[in-house]
Every structure is written in C-alpha cells, then in structure tokens.
LOVEX-502451 format. One record per residue: residue number from 1; x, y, z negated of N, C-alpha, C in turn; residue in one letter. Coordinates in nm, 4 decimals. Last residue first. Example, Ala and Ser with C-alpha at 12.3 -4.5 7.8 and 13.67 -1.06 7.14 Angstrom:
2
(2 (1.2850 -0.2250 -0.7080) (1.3670 -0.1060 -0.7140) (1.2900 0.0030 -0.7870) s)
(1 (1.3190 -0.5690 -0.7800) (1.2300 -0.4500 -0.7800) (1.3200 -0.3300 -0.7800) a)
***
This chain:
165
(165 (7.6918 6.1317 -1.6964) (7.7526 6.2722 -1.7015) (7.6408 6.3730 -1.5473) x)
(164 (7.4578 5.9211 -1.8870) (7.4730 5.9713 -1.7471) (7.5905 6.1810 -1.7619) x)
(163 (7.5757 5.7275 -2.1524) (7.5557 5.8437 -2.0987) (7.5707 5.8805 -1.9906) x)
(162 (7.5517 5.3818 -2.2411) (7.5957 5.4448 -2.1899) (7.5290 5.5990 -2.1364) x)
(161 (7.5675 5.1211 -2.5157) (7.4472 5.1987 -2.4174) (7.5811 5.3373 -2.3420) x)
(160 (7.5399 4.7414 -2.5174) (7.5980 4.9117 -2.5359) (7.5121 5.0233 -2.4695) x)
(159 (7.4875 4.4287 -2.6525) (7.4574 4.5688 -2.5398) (7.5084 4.6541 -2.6005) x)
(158 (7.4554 4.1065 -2.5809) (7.5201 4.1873 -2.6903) (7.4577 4.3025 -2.5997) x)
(157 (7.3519 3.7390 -2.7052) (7.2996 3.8245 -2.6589) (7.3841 3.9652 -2.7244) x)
(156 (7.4200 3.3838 -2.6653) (7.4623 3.5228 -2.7496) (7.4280 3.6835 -2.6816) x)
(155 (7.2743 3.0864 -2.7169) (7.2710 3.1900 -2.6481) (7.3474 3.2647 -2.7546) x)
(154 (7.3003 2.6622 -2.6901) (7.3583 2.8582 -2.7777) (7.3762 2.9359 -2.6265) x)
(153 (7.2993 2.5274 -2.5272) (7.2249 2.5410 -2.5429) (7.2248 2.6633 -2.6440) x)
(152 (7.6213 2.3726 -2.6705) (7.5599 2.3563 -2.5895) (7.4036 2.3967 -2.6116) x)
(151 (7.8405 2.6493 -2.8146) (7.7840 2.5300 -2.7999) (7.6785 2.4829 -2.7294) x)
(150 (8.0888 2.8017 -2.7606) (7.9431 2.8555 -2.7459) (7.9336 2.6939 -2.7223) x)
(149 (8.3660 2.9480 -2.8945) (8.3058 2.8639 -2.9033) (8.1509 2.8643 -2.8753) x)
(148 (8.4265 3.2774 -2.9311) (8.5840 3.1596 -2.9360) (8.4930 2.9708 -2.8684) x)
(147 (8.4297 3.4983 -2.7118) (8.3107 3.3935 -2.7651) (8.3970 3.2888 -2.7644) x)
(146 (8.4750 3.8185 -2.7483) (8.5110 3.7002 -2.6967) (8.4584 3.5908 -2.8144) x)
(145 (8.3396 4.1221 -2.5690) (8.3213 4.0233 -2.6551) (8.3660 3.8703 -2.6424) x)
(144 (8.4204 4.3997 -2.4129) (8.4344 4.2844 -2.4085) (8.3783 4.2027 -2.5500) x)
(143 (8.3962 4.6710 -2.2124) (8.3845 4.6535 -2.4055) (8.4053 4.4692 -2.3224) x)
(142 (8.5399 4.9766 -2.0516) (8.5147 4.8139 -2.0074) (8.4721 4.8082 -2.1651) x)
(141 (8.7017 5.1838 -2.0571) (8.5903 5.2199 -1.9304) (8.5220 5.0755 -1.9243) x)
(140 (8.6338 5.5255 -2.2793) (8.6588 5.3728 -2.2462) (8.5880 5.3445 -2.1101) x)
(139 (8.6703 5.7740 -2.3443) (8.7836 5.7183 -2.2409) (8.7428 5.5946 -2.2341) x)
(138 (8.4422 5.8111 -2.4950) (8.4864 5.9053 -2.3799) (8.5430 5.8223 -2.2593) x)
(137 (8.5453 5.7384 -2.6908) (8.4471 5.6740 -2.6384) (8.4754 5.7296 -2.4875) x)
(136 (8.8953 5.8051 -2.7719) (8.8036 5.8370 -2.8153) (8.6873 5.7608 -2.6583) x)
(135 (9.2144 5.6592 -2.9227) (9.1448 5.7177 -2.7562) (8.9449 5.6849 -2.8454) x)
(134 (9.4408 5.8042 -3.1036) (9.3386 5.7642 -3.1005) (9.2353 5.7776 -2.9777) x)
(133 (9.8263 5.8100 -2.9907) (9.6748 5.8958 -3.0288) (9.5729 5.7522 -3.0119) x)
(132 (10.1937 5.8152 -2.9876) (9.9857 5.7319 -2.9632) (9.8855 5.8032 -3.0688) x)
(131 (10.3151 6.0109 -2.7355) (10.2878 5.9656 -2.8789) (10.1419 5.9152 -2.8524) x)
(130 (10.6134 6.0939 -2.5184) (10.5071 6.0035 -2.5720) (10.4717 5.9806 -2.7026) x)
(129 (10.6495 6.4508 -2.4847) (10.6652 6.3637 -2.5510) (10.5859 6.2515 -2.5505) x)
(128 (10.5507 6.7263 -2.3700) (10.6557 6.6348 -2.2897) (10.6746 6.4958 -2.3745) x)
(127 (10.4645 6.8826 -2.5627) (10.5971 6.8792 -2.5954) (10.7151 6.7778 -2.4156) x)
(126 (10.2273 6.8053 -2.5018) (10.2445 6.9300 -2.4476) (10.3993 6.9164 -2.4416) x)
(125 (10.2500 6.4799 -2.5009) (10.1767 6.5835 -2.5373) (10.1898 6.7190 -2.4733) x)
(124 (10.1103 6.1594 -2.3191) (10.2282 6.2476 -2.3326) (10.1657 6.4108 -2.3931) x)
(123 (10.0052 5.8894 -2.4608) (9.9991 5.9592 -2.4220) (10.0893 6.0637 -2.4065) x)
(122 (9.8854 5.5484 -2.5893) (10.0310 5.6045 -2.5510) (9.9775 5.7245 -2.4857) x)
(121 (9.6314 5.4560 -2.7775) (9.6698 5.4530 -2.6917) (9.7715 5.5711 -2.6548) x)
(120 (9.3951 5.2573 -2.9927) (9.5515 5.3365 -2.9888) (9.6173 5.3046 -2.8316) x)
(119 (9.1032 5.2170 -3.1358) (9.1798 5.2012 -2.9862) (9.3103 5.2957 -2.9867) x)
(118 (9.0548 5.1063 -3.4355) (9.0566 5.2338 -3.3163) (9.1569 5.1562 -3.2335) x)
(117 (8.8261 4.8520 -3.2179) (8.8799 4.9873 -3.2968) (8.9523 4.9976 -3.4119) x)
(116 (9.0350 4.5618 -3.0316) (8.9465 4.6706 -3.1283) (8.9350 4.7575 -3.2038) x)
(115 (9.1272 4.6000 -2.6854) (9.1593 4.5678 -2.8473) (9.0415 4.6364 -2.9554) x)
(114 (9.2576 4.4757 -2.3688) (9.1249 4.5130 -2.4962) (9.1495 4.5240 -2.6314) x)
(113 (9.3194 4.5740 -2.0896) (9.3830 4.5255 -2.1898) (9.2525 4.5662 -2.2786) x)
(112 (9.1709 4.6340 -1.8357) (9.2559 4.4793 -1.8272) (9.2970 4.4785 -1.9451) x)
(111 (9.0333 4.9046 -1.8073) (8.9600 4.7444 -1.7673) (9.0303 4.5923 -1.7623) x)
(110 (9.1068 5.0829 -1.9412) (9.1774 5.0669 -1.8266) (9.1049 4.9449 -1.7503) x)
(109 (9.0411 5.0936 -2.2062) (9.0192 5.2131 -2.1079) (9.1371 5.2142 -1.9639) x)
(108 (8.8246 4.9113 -2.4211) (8.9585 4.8961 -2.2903) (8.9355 5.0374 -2.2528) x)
(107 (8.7342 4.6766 -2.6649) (8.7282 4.8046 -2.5895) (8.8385 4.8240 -2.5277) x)
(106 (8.5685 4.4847 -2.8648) (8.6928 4.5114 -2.8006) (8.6731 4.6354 -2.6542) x)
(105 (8.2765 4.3643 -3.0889) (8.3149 4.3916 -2.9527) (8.5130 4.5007 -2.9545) x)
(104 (8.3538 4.0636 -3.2952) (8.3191 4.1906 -3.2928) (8.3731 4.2398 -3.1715) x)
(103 (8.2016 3.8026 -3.4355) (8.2420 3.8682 -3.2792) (8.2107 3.9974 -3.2358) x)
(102 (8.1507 3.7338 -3.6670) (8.2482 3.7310 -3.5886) (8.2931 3.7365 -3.4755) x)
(101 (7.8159 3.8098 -3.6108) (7.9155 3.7875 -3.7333) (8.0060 3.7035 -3.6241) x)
(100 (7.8003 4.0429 -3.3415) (7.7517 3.9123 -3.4068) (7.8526 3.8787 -3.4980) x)
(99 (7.7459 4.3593 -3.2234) (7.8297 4.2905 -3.3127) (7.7760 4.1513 -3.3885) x)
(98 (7.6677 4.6279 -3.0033) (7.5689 4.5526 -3.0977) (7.7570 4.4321 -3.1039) x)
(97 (7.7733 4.9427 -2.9362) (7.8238 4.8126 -2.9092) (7.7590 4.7655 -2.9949) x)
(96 (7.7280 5.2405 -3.0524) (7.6198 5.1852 -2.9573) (7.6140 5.0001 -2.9654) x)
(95 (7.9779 5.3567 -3.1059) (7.9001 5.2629 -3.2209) (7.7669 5.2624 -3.1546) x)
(94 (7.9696 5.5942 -2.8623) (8.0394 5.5622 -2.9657) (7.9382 5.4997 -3.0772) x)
(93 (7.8481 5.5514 -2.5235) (7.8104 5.6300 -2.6663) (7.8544 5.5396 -2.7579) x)
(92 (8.0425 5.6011 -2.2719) (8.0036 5.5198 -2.3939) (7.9469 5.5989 -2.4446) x)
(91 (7.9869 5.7978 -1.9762) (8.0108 5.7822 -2.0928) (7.9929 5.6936 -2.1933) x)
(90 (7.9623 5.7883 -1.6375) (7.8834 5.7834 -1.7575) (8.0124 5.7937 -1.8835) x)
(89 (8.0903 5.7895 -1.3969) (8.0189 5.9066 -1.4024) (7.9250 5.8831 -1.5149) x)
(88 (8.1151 5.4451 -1.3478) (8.1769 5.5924 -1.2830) (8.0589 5.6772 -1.3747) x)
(87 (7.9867 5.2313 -1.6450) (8.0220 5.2925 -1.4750) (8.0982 5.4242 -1.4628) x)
(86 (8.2009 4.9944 -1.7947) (8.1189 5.1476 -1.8362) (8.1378 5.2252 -1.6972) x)
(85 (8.1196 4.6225 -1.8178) (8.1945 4.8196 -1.7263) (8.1279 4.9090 -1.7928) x)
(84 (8.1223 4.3970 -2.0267) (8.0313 4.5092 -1.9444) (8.1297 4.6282 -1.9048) x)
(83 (8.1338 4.0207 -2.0822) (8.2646 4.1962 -2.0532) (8.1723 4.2464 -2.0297) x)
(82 (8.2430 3.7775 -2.2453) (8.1476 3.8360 -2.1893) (8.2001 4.0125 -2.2114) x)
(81 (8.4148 3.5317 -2.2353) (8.4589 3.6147 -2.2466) (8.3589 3.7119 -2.1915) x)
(80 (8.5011 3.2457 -2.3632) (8.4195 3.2783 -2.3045) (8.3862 3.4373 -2.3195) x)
(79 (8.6412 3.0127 -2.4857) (8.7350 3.1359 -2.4692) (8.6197 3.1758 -2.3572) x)
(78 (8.4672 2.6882 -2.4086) (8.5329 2.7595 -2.4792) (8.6364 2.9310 -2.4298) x)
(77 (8.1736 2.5451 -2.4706) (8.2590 2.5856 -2.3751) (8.3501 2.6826 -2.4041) x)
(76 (8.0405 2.2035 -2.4825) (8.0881 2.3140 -2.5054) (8.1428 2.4105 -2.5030) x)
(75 (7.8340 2.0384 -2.2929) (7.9755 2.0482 -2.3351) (7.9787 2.1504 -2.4101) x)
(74 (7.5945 2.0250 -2.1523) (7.5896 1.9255 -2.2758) (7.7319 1.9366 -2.3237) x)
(73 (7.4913 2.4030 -2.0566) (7.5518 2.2034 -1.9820) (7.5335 2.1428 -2.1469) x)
(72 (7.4160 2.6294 -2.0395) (7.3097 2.5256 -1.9899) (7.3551 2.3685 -1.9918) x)
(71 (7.4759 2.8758 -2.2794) (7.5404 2.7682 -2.2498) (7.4383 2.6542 -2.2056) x)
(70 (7.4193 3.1845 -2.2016) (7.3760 3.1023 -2.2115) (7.4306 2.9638 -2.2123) x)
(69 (7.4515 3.5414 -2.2656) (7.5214 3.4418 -2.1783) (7.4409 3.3432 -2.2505) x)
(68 (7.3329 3.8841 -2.1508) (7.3121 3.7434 -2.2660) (7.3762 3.6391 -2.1905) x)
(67 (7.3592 4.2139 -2.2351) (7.3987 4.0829 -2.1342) (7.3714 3.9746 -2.2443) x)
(66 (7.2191 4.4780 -2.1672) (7.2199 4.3843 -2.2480) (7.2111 4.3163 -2.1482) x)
(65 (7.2644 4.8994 -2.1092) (7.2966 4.7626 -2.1209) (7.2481 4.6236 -2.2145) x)
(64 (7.0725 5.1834 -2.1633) (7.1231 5.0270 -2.2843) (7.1329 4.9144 -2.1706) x)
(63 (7.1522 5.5234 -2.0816) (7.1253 5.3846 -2.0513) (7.1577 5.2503 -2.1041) x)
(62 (7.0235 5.8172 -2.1036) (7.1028 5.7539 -2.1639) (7.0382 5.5788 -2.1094) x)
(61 (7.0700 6.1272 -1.8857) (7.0002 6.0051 -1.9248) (7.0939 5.9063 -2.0226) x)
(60 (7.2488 6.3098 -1.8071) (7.1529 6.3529 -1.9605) (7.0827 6.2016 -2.0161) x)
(59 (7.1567 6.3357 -1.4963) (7.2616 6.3276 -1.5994) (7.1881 6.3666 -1.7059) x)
(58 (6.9356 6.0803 -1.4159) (6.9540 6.1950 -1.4442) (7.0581 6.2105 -1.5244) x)
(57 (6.7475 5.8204 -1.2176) (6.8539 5.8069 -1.3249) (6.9483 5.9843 -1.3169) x)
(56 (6.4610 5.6516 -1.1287) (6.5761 5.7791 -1.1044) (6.6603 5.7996 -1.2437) x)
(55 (6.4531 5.3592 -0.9837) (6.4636 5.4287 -1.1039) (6.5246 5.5623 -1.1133) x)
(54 (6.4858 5.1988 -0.7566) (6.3981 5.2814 -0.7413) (6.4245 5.4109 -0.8967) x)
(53 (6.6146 4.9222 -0.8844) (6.6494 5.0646 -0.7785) (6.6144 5.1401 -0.7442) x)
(52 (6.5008 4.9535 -1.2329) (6.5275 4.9238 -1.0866) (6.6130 4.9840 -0.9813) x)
(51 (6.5282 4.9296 -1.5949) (6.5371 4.9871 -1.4418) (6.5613 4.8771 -1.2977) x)
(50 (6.2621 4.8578 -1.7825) (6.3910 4.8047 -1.6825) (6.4158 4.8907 -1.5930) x)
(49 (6.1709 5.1448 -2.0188) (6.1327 5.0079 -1.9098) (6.2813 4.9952 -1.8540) x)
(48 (6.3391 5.1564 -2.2942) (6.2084 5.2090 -2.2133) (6.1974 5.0511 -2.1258) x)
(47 (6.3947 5.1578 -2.6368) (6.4377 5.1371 -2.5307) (6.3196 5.1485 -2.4354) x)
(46 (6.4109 5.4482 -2.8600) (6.3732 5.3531 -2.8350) (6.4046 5.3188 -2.7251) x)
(45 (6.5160 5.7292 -2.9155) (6.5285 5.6437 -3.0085) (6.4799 5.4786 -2.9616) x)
(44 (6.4569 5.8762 -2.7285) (6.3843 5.8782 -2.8208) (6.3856 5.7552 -2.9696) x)
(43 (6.5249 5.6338 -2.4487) (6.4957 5.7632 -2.4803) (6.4047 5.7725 -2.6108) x)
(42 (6.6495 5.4617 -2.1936) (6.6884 5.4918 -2.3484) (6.6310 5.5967 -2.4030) x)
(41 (6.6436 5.1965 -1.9802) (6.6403 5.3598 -2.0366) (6.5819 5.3881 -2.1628) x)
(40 (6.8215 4.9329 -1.9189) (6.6726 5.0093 -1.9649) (6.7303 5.1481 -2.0119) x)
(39 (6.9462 4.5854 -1.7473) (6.9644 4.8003 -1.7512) (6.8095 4.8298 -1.8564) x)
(38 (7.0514 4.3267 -1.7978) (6.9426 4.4060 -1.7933) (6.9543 4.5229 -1.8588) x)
(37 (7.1734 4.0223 -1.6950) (7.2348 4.1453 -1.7499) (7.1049 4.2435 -1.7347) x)
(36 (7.2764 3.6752 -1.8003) (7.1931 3.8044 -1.6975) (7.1976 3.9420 -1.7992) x)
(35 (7.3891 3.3615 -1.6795) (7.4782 3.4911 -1.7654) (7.3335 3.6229 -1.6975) x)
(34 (7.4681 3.0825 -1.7723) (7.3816 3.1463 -1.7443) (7.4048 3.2817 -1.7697) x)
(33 (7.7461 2.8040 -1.7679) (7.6996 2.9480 -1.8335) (7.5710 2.9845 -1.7320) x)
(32 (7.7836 2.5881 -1.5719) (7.7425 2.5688 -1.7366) (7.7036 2.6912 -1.8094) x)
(31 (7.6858 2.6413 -1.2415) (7.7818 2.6598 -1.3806) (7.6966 2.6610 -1.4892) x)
(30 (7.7369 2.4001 -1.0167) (7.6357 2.4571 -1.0853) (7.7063 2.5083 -1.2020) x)
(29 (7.9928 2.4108 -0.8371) (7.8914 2.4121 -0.7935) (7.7393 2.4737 -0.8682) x)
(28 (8.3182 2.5842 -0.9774) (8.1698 2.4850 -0.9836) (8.0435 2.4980 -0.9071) x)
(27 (8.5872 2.6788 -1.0045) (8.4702 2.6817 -0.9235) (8.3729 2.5430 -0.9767) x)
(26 (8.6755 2.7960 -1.3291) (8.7001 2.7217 -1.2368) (8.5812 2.7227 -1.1205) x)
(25 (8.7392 3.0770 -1.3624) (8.8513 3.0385 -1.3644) (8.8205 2.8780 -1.3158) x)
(24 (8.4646 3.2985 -1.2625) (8.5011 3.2019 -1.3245) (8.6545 3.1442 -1.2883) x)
(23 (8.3370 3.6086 -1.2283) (8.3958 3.5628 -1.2162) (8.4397 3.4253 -1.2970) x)
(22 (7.9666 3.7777 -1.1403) (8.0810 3.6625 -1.2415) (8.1609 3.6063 -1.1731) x)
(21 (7.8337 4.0620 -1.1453) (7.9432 3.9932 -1.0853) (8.0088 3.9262 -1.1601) x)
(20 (7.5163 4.2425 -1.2284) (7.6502 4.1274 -1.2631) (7.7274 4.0614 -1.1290) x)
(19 (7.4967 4.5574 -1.2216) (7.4338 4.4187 -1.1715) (7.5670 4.3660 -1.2117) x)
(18 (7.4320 4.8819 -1.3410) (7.5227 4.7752 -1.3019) (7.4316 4.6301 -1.2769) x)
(17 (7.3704 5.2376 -1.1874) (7.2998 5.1019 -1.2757) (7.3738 4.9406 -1.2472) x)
(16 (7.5624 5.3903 -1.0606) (7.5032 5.4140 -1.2339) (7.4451 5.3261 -1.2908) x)
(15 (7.6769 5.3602 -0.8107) (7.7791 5.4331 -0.9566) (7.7162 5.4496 -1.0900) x)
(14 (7.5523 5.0563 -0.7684) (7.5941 5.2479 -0.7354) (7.7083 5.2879 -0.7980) x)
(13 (7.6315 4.9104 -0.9611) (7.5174 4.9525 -0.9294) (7.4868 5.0164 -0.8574) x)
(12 (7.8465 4.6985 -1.1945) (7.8064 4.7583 -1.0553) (7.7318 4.7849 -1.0231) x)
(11 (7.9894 4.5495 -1.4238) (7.8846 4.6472 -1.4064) (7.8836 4.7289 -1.3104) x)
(10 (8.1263 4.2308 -1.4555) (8.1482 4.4011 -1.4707) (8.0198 4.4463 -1.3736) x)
(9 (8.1872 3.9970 -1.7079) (8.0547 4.0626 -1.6034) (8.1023 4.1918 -1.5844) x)
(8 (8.3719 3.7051 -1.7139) (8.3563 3.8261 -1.6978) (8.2930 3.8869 -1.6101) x)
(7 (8.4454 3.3936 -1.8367) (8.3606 3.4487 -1.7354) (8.3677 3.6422 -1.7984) x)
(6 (8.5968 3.1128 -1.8910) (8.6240 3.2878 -1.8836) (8.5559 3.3557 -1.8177) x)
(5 (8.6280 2.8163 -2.0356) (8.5547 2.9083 -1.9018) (8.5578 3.0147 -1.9311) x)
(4 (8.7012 2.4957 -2.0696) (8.7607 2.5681 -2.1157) (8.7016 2.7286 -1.9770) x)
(3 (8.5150 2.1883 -2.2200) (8.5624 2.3064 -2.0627) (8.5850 2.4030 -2.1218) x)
(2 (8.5704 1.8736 -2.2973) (8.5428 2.0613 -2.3051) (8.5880 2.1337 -2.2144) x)
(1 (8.4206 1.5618 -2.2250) (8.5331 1.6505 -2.2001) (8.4860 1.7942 -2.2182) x)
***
C-alpha cells in the first residue's frame, strides 16, 4: 500500500537559526521520512562550520540552510512537501534556492500559498489602486519543494541561504 505524506519543515531558532518542526497528515509511531536540517555560515563564497547555539550570528551574516528528506520505509511516498521559513529579521538571497531536475523550488510571502518565479503579487499603489507587481526576495517568507514521488531509500537534499538584517 502507498502512503500518501506532507511533511513540512519550518525554521525556528530564535529568530535566526532554524531547527525542524515536522508536521505530518498522518500520525505514526515511526515515520517513513527522515527529515534533518543543518544551519552553516556562509562566508566568502564558501560554506563554514555548523552552527550551534552558541554561534554568534551578526547582521551582515549570511546563512545556508540544507534540508534533506529521506524515504526509510519499503513504500513509496507521495506529495511530499519539503518547506524552509525564511526567519524574522533575515532576508532570502535571490537564486540561492538549489533545484533538482524537476523540482523546481516555489516561494511564498505569506507561508500558505506558493508559486514559482516570478512571484506575482496584489498590491495597492499610491493611486489607491490594486495592481500585481513582481514581489521581490526581500518579501519571501517560506520556499517549498514538492516531491511528486520519493521512492523507497531516495534521498533529496535542497538549501537556500538567507541574510542576517
């Protein structure tokens, strides 16, 4: 039998380094996904060490997310939905989001609707008027990747990186 599983990681830390919180649509005792998420600092073009809690984290800093989900059972699992927050008091950095042939990342600036670039979103102008504009990195506050099919023992590994304001 296929299991059908939605898991979503949002990014909690403080306000700057996220830890995973999974939510699942069914309860299970042991779950078929493996899901871990790992902060590093970003500097110079290269990625640094893990952060911790101890890590001092500076506006100016830049920080790479990477979540990897894991399929541990003998099923397959389907509409699997790996998410990262963009915390309080950071920024996306625009075309950061890593991309597996056909699974290209989706972007939100509200944390419940996703779509992929450009992100078109309703705004009012000076005029008083609604018109859709292009929402820029700035505004996003969630990326998502949806994993139509993860077979048993397939990993998918994705990351973004984010700016300390």
């Amino acid at each position: 039998m296929n299991k059908s599983l939605s898991i979503s990681t949002f990014c909690l830390f403080g306000l700057l380094l996220p830890f995973a919180l999974l939510f699942a649509q069914e309860a299970a005792p042991e779950s078929p996904l493996q899901v871990q998420l790992n902060a590093y600092q970003f500097a110079h073009g290269e990625r640094g060490q893990a952060l911790t809690e101890d890590s001092e984290i500076l506006p100016g800093h830049i920080i790479e997310y990477e979540l990897t989900y894991v399929n541990v059972s003998d099923e397959s699992l389907f509409k699997v939905n790996a998410e990262g927050a963009i915390p309080e008091d950071t920024v996306y950095i625009g075309g950061s989001a890593t991309a597996e042939e056909g699974i290209e990342p989706k972007y939100s600036v509200d944390g419940t609707s996703f779509s992929v670039l450009p992100l078109i979103i309703e705004e009012e102008n000076d005029a008083g008027e609604v018109v859709e504009v292009e929402a820029g990195p700035e505004s996003f506050r969630a990326i998502r990747w949806e994993i139509e099919e993860l077979i048993p023992g397939a990993s998918h590994t994705f990351s973004y990186q984010v700016q300390v304001n």
